[in-house]
PDB file of N, CA, C, O and CB in Angstrom:
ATOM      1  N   UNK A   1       0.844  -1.171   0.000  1.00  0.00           N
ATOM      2  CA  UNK A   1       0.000   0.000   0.000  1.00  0.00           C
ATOM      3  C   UNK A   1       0.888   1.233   0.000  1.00  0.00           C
ATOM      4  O   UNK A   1       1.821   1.315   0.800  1.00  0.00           O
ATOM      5  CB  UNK A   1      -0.959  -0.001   1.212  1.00  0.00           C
ATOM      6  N   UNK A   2       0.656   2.069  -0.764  1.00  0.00           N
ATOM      7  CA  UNK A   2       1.221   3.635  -0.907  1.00  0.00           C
ATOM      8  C   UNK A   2       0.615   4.637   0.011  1.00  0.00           C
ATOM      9  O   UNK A   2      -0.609   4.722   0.113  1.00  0.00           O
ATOM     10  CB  UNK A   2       0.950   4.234  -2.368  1.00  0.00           C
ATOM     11  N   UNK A   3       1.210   5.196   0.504  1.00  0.00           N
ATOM     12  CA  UNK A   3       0.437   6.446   1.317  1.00  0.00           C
ATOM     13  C   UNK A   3       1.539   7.234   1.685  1.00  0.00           C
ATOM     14  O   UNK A   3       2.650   7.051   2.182  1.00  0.00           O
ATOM     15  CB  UNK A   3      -0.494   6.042   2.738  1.00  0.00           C
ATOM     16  N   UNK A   4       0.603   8.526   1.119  1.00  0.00           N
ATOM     17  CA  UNK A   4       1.316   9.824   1.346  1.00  0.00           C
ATOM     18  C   UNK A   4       0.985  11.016   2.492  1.00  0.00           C
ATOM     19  O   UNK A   4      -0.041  11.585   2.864  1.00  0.00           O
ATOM     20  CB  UNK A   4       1.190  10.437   0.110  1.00  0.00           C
ATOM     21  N   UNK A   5       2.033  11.063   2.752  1.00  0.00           N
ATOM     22  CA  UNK A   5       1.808  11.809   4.903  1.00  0.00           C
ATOM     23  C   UNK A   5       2.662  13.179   4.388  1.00  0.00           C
ATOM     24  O   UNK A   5       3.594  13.320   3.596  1.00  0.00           O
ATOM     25  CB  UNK A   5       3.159  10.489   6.953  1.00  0.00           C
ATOM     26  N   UNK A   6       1.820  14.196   5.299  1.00  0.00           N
ATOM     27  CA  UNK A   6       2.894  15.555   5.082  1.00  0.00           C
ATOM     28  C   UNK A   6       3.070  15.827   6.506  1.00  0.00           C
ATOM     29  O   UNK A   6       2.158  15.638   7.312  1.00  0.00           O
ATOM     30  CB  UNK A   6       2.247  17.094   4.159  1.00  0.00           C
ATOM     31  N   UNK A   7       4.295  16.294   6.853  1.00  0.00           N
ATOM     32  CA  UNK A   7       5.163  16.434   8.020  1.00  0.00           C
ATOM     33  C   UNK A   7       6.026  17.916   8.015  1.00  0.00           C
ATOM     34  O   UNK A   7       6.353  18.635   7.071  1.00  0.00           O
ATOM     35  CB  UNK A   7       6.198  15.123   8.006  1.00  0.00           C
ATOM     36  N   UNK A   8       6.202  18.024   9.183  1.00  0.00           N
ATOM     37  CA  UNK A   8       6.576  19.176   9.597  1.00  0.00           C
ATOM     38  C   UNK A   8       7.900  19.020   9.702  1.00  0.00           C
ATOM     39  O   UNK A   8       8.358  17.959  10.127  1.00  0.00           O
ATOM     40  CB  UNK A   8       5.964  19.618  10.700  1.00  0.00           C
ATOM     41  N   UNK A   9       8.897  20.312   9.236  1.00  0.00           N
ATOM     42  CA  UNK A   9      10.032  20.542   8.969  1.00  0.00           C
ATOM     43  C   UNK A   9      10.948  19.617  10.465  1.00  0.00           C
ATOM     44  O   UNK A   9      12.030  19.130  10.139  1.00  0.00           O
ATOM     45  CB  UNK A   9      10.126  22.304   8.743  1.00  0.00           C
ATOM     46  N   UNK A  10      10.675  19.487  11.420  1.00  0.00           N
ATOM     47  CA  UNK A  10      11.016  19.109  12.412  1.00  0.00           C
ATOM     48  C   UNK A  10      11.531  17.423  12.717  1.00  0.00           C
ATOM     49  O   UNK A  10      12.562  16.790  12.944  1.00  0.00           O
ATOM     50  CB  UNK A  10      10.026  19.569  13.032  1.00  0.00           C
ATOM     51  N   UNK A  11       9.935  17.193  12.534  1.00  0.00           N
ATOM     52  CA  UNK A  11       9.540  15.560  12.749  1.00  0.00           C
ATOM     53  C   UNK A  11      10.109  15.139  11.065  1.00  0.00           C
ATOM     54  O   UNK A  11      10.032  13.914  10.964  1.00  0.00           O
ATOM     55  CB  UNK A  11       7.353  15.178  13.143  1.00  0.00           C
ATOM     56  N   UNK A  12      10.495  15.595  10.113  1.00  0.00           N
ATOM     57  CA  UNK A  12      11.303  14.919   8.986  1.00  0.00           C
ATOM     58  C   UNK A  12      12.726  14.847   9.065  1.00  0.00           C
ATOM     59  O   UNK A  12      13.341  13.917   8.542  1.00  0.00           O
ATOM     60  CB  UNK A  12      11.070  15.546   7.776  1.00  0.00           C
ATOM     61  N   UNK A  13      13.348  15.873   9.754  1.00  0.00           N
ATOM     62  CA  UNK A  13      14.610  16.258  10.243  1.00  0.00           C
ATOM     63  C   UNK A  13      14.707  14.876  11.515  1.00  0.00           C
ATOM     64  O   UNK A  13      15.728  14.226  11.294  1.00  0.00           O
ATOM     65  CB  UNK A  13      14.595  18.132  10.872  1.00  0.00           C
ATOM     66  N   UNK A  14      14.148  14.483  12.367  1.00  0.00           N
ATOM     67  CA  UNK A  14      14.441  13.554  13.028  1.00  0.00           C
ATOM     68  C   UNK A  14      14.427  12.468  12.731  1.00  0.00           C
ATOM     69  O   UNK A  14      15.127  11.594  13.242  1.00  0.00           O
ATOM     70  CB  UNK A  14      14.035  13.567  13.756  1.00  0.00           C
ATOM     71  N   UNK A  15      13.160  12.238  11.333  1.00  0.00           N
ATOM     72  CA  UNK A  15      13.500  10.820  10.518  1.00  0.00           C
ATOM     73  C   UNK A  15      14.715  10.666   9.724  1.00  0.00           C
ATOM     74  O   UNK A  15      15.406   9.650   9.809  1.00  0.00           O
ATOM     75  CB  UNK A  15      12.452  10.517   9.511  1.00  0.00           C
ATOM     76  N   UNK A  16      15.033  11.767   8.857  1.00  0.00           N
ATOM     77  CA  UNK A  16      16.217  11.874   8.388  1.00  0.00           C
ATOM     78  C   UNK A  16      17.488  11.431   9.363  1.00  0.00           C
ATOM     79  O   UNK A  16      18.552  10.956   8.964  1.00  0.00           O
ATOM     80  CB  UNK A  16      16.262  13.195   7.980  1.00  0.00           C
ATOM     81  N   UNK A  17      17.232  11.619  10.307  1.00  0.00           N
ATOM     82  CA  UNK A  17      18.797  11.563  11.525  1.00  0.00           C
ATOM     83  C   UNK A  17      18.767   9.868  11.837  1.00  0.00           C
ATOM     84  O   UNK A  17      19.727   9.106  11.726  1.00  0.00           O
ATOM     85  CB  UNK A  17      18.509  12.752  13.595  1.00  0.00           C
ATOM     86  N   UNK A  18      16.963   9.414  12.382  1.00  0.00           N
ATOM     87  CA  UNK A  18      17.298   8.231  12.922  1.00  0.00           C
ATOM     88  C   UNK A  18      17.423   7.425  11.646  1.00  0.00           C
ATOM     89  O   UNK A  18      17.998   6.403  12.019  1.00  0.00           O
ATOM     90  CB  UNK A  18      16.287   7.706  13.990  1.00  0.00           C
ATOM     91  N   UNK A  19      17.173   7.311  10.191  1.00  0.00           N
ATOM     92  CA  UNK A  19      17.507   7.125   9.194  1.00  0.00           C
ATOM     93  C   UNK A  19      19.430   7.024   8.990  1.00  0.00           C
ATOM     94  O   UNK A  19      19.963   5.945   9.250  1.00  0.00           O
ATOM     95  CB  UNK A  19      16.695   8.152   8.550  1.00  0.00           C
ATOM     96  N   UNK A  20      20.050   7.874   8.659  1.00  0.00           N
ATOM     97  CA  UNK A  20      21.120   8.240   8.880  1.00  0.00           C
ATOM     98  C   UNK A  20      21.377   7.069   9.847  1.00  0.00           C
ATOM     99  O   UNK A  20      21.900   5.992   9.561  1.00  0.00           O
ATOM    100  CB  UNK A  20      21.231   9.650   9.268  1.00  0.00           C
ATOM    101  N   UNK A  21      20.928   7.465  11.012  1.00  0.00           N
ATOM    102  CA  UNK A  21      22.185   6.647  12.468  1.00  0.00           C
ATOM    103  C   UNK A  21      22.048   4.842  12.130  1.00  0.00           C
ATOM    104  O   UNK A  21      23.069   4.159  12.217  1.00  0.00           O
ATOM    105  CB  UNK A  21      21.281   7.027  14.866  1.00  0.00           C
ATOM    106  N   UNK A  22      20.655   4.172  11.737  1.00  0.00           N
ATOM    107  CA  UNK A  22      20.434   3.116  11.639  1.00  0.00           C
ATOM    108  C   UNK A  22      20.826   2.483   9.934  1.00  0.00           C
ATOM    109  O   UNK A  22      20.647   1.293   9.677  1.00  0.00           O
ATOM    110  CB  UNK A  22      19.084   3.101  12.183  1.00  0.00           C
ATOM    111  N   UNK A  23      21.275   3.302   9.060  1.00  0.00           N
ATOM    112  CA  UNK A  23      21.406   2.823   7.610  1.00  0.00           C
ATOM    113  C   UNK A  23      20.509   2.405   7.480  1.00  0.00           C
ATOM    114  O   UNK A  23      20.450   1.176   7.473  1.00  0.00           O
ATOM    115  CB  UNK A  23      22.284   2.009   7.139  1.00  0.00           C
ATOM    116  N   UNK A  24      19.140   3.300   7.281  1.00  0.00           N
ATOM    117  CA  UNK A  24      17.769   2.526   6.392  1.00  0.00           C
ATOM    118  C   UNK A  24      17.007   3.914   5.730  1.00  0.00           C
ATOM    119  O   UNK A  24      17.288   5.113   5.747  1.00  0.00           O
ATOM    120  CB  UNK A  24      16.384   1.469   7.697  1.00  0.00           C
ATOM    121  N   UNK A  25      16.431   3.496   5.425  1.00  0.00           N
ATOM    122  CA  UNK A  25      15.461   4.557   4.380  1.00  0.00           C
ATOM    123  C   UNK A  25      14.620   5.299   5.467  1.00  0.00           C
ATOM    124  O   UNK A  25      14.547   4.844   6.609  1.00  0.00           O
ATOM    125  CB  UNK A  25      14.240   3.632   3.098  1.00  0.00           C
ATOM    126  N   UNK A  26      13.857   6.688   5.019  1.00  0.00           N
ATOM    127  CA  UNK A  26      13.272   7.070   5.925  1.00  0.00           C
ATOM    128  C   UNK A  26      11.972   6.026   6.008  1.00  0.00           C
ATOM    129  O   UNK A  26      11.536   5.455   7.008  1.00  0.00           O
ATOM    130  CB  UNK A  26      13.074   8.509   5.750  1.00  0.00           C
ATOM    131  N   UNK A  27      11.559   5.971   4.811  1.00  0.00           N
ATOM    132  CA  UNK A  27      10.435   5.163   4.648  1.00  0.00           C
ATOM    133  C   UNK A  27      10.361   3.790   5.453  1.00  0.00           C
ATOM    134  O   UNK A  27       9.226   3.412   5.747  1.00  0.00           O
ATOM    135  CB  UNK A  27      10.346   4.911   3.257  1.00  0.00           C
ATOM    136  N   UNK A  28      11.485   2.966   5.861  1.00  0.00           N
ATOM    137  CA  UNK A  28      11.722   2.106   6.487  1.00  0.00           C
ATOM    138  C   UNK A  28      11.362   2.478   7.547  1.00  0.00           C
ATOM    139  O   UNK A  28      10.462   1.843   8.096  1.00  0.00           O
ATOM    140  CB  UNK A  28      12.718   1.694   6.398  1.00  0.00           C
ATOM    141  N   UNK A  29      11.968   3.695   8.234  1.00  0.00           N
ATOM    142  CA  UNK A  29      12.047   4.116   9.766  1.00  0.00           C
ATOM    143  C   UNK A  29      10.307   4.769   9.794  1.00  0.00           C
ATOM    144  O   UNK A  29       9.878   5.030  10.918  1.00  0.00           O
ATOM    145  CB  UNK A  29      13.609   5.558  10.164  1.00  0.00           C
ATOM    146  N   UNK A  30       9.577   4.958   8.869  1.00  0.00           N
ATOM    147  CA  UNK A  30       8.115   5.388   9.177  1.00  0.00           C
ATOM    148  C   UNK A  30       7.647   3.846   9.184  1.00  0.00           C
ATOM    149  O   UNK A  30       6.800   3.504  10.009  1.00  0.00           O
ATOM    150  CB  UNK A  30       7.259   6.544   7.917  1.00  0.00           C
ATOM    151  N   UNK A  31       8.088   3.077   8.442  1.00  0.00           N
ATOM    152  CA  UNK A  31       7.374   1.652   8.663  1.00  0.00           C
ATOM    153  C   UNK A  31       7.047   1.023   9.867  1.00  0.00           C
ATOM    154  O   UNK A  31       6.050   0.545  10.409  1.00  0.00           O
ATOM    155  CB  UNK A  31       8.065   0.724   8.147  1.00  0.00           C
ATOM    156  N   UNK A  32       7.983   1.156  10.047  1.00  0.00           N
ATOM    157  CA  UNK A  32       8.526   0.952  11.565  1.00  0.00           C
ATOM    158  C   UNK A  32       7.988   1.266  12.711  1.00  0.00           C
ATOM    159  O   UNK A  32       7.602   0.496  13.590  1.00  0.00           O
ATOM    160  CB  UNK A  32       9.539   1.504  11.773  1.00  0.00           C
ATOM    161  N   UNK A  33       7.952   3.046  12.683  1.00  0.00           N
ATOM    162  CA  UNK A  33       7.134   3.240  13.501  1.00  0.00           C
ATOM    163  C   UNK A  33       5.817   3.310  13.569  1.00  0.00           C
ATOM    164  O   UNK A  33       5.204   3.285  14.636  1.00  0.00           O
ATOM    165  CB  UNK A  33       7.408   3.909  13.814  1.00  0.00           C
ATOM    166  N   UNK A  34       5.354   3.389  12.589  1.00  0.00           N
ATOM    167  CA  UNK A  34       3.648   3.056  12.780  1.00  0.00           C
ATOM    168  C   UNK A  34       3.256   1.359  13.108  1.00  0.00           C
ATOM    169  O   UNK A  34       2.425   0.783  13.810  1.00  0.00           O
ATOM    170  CB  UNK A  34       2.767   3.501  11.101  1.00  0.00           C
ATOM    171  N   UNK A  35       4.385   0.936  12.151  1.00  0.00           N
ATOM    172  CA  UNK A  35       3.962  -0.639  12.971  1.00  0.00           C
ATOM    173  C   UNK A  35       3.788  -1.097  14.618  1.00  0.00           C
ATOM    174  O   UNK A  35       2.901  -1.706  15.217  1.00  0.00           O
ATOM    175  CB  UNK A  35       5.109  -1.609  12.593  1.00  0.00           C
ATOM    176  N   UNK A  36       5.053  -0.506  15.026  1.00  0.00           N
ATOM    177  CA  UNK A  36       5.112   0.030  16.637  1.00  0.00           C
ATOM    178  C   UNK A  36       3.692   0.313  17.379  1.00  0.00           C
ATOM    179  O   UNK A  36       2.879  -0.274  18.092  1.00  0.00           O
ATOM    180  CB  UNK A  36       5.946   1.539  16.696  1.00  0.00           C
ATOM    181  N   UNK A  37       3.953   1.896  16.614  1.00  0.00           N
ATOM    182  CA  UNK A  37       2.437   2.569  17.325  1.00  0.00           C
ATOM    183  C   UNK A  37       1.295   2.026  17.118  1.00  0.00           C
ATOM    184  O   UNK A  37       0.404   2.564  17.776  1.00  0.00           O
ATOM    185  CB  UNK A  37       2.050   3.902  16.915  1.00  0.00           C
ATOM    186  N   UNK A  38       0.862   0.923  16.272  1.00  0.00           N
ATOM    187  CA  UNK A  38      -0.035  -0.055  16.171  1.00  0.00           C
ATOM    188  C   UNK A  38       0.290  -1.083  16.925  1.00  0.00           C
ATOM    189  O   UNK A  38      -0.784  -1.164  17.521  1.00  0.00           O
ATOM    190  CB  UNK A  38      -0.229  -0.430  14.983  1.00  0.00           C
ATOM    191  N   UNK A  39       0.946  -1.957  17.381  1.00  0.00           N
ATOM    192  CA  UNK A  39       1.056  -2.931  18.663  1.00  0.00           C
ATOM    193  C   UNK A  39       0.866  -2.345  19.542  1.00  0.00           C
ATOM    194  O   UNK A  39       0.112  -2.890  20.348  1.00  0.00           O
ATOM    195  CB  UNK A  39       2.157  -3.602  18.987  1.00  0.00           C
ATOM    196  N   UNK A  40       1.377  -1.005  19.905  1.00  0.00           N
ATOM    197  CA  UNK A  40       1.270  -0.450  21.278  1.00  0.00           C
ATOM    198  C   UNK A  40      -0.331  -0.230  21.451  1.00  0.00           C
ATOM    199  O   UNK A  40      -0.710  -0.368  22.614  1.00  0.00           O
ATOM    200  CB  UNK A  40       2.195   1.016  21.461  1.00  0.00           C
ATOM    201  N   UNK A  41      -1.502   0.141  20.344  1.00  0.00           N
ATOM    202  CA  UNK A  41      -2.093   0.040  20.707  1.00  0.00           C
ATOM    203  C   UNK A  41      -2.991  -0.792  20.545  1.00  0.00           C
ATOM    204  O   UNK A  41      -4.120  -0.507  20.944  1.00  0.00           O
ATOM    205  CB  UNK A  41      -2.129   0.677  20.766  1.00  0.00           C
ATOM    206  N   UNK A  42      -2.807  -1.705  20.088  1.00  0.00           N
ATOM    207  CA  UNK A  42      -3.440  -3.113  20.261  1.00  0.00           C
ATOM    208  C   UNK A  42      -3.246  -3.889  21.726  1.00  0.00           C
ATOM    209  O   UNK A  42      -3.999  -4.586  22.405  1.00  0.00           O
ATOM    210  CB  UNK A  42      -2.781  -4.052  19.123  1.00  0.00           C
ATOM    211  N   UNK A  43      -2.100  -3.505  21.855  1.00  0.00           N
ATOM    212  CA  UNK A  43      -1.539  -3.705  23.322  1.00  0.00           C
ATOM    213  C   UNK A  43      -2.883  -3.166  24.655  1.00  0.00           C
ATOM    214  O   UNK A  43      -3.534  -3.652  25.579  1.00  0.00           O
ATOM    215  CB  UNK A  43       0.122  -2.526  23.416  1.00  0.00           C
ATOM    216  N   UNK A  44      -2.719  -2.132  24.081  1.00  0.00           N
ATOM    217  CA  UNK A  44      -3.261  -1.104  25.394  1.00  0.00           C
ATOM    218  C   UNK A  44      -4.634  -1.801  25.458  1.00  0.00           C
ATOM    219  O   UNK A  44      -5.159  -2.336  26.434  1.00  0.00           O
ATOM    220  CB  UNK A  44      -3.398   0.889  25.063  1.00  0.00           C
ATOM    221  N   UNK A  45      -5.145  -1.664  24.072  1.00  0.00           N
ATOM    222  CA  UNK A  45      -6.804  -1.895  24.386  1.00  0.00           C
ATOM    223  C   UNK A  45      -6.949  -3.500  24.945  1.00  0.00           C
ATOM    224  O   UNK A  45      -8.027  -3.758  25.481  1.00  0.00           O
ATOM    225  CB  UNK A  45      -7.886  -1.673  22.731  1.00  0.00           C
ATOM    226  N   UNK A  46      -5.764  -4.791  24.845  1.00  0.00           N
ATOM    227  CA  UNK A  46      -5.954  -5.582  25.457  1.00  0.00           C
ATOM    228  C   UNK A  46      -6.256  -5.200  26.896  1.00  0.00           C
ATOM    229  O   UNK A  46      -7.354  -5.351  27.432  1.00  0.00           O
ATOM    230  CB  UNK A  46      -5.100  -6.291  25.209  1.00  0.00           C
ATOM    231  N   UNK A  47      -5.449  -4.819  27.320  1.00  0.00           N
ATOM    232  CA  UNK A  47      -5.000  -3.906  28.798  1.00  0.00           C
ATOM    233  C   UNK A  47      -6.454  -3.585  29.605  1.00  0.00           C
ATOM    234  O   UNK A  47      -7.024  -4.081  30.576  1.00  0.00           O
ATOM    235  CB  UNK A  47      -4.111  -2.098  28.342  1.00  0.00           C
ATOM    236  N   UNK A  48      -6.726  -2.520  28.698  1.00  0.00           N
ATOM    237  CA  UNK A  48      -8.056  -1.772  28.521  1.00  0.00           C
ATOM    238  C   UNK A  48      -9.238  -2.855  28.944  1.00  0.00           C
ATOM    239  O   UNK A  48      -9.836  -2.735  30.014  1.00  0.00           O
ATOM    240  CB  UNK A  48      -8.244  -1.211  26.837  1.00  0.00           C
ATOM    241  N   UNK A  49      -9.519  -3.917  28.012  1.00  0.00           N
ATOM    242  CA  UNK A  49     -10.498  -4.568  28.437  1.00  0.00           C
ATOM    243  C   UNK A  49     -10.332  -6.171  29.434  1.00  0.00           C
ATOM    244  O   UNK A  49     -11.016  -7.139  29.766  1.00  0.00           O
ATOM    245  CB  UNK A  49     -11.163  -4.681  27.161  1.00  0.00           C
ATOM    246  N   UNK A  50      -9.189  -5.722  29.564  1.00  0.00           N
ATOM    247  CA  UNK A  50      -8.888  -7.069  31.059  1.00  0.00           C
ATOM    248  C   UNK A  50      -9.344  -6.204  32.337  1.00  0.00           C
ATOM    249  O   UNK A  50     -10.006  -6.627  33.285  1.00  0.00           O
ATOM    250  CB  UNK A  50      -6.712  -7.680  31.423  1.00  0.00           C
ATOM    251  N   UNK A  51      -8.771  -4.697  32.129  1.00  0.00           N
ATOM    252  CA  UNK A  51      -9.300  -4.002  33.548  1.00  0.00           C
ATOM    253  C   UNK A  51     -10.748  -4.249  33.765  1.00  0.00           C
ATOM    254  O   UNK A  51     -11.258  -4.538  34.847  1.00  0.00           O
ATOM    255  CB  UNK A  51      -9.110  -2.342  33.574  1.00  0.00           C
ATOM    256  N   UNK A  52     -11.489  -4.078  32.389  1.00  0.00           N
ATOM    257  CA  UNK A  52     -13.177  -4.072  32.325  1.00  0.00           C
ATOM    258  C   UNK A  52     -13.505  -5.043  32.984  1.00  0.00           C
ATOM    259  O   UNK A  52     -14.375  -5.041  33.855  1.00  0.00           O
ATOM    260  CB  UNK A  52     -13.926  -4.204  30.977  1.00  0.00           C
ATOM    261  N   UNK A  53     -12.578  -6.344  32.497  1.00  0.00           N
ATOM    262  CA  UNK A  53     -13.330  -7.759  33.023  1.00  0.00           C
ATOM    263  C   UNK A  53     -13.570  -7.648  34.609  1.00  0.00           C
ATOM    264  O   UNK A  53     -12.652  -7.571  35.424  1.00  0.00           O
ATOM    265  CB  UNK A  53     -12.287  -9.244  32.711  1.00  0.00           C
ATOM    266  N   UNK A  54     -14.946  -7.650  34.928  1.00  0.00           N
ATOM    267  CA  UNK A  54     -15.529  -7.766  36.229  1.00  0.00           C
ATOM    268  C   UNK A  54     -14.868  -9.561  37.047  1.00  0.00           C
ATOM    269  O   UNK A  54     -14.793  -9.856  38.240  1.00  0.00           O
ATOM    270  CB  UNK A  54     -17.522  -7.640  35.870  1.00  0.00           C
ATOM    271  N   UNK A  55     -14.602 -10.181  36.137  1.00  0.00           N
ATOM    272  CA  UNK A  55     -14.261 -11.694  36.554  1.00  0.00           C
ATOM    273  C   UNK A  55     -12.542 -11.840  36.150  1.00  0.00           C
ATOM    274  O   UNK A  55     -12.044 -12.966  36.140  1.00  0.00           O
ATOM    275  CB  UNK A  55     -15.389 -12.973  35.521  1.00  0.00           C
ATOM    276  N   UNK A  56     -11.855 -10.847  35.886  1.00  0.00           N
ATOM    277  CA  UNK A  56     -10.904 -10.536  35.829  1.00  0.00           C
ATOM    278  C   UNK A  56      -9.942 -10.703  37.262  1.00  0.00           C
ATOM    279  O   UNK A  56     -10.375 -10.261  38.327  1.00  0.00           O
ATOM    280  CB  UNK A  56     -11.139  -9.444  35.289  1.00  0.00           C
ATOM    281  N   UNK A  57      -8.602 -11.382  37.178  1.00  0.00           N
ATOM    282  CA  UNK A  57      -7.885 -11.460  37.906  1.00  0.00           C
ATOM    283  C   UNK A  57      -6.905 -10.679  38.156  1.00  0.00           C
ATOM    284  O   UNK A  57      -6.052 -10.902  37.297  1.00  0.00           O
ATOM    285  CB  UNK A  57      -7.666 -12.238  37.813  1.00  0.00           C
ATOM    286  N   UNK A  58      -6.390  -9.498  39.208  1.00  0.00           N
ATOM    287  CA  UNK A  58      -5.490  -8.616  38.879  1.00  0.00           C
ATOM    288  C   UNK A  58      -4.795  -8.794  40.165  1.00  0.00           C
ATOM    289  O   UNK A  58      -5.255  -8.904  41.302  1.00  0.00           O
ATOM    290  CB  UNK A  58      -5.982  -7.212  38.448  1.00  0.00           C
ATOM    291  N   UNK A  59      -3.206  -8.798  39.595  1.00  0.00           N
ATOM    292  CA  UNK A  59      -2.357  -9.835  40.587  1.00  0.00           C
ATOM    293  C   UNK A  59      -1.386  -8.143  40.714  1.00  0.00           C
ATOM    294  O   UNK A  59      -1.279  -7.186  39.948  1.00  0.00           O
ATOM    295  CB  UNK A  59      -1.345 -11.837  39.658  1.00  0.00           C
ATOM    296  N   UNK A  60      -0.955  -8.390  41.782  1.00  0.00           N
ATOM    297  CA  UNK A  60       0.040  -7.468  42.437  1.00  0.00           C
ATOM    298  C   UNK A  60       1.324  -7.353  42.137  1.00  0.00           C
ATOM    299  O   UNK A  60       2.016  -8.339  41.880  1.00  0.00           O
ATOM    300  CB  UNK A  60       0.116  -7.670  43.595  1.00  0.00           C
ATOM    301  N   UNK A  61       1.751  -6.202  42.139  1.00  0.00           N
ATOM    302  CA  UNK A  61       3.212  -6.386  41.616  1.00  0.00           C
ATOM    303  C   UNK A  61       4.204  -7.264  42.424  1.00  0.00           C
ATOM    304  O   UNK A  61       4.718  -8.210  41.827  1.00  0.00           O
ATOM    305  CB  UNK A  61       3.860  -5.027  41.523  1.00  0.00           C
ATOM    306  N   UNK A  62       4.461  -7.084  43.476  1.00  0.00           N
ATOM    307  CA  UNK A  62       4.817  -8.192  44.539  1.00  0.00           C
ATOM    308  C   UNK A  62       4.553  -9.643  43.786  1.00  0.00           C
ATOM    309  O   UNK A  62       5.531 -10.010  43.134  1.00  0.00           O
ATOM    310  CB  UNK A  62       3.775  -8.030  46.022  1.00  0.00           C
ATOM    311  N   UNK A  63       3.711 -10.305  43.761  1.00  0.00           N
ATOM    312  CA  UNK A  63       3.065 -11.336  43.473  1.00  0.00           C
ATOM    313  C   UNK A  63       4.221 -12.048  42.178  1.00  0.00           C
ATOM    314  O   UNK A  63       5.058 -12.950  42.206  1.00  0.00           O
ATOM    315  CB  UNK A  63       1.414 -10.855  43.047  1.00  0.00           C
ATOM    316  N   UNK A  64       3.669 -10.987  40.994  1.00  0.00           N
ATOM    317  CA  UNK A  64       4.538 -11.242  40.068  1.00  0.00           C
ATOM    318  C   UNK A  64       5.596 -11.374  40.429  1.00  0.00           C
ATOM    319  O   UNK A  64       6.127 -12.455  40.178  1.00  0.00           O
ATOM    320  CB  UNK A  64       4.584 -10.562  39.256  1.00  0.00           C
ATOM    321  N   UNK A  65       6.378 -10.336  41.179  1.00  0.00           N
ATOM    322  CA  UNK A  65       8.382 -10.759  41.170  1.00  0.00           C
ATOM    323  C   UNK A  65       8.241 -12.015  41.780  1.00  0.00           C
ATOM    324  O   UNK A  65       9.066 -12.813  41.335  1.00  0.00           O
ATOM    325  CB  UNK A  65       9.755  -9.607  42.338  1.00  0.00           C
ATOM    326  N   UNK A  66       7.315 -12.599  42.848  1.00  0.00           N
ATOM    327  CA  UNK A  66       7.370 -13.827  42.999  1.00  0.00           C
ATOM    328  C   UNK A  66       7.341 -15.019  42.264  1.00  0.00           C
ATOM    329  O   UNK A  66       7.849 -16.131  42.407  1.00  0.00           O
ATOM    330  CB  UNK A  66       6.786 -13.901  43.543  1.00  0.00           C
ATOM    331  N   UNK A  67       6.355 -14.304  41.151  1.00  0.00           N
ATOM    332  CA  UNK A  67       5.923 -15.754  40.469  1.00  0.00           C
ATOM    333  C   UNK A  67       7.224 -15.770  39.467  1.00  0.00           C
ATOM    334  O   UNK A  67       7.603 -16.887  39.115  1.00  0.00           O
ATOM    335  CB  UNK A  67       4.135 -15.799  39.520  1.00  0.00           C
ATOM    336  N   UNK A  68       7.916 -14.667  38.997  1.00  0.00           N
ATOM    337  CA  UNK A  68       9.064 -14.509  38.096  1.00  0.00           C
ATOM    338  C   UNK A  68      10.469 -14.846  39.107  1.00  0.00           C
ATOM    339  O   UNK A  68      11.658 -14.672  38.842  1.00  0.00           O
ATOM    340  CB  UNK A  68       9.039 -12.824  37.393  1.00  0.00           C
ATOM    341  N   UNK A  69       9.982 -15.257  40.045  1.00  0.00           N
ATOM    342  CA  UNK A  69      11.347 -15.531  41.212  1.00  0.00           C
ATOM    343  C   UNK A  69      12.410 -14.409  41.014  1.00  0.00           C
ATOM    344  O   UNK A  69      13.587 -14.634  40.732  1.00  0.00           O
ATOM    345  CB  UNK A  69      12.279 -17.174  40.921  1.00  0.00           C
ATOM    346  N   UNK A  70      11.877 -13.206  41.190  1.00  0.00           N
ATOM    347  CA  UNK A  70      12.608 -11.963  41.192  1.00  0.00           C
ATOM    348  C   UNK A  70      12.758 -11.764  42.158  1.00  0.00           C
ATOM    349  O   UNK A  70      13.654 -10.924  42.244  1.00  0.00           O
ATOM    350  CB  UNK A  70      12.243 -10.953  40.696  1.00  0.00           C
ATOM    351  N   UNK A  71      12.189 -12.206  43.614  1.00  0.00           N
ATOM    352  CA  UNK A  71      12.443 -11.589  44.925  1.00  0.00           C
ATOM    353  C   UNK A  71      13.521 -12.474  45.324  1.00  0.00           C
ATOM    354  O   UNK A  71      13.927 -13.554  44.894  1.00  0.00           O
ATOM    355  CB  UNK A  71      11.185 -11.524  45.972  1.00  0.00           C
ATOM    356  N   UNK A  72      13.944 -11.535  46.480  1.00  0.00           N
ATOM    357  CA  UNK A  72      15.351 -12.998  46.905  1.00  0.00           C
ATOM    358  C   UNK A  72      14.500 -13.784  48.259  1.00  0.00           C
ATOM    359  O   UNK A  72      15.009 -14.748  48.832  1.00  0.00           O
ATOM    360  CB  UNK A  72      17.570 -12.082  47.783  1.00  0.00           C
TER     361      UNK A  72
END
């Protein structure tokens, strides 16, 4: 798919740089990040509707380092 985005002198100047620092195209580095900013929010709204769940289990941070045997 083709799509054309217009951007501000700023936010192109920073694709250009992280472009530059990583050897890839800018177009790569927009790929990239929208792919990102799409998991993140696919992410969230999982998030989002586990809080909803009334039958939902919500475990403590404590709990976890336990269950990850992070505590000593």
């Amino acid at each position: 798919m083709a799509l054309s985005i217009k951007l501000d002198a700023e936010t192109e100047k920073r694709i250009e740089d992280i472009a530059g620092t990583l050897a890839k195209s800018k177009s790569w580095v927009i790929r990239e990040a929208v792919r990102y900013y799409a998991e993140e929010v696919a992410d969230y709204e999982i998030a989002l509707k586990r809080l909803a769940d009334p039958d939902g289990k919500l475990i403590d941070h404590e709990e976890v380092k336990r269950a990850l045997d992070l505590v000593d």
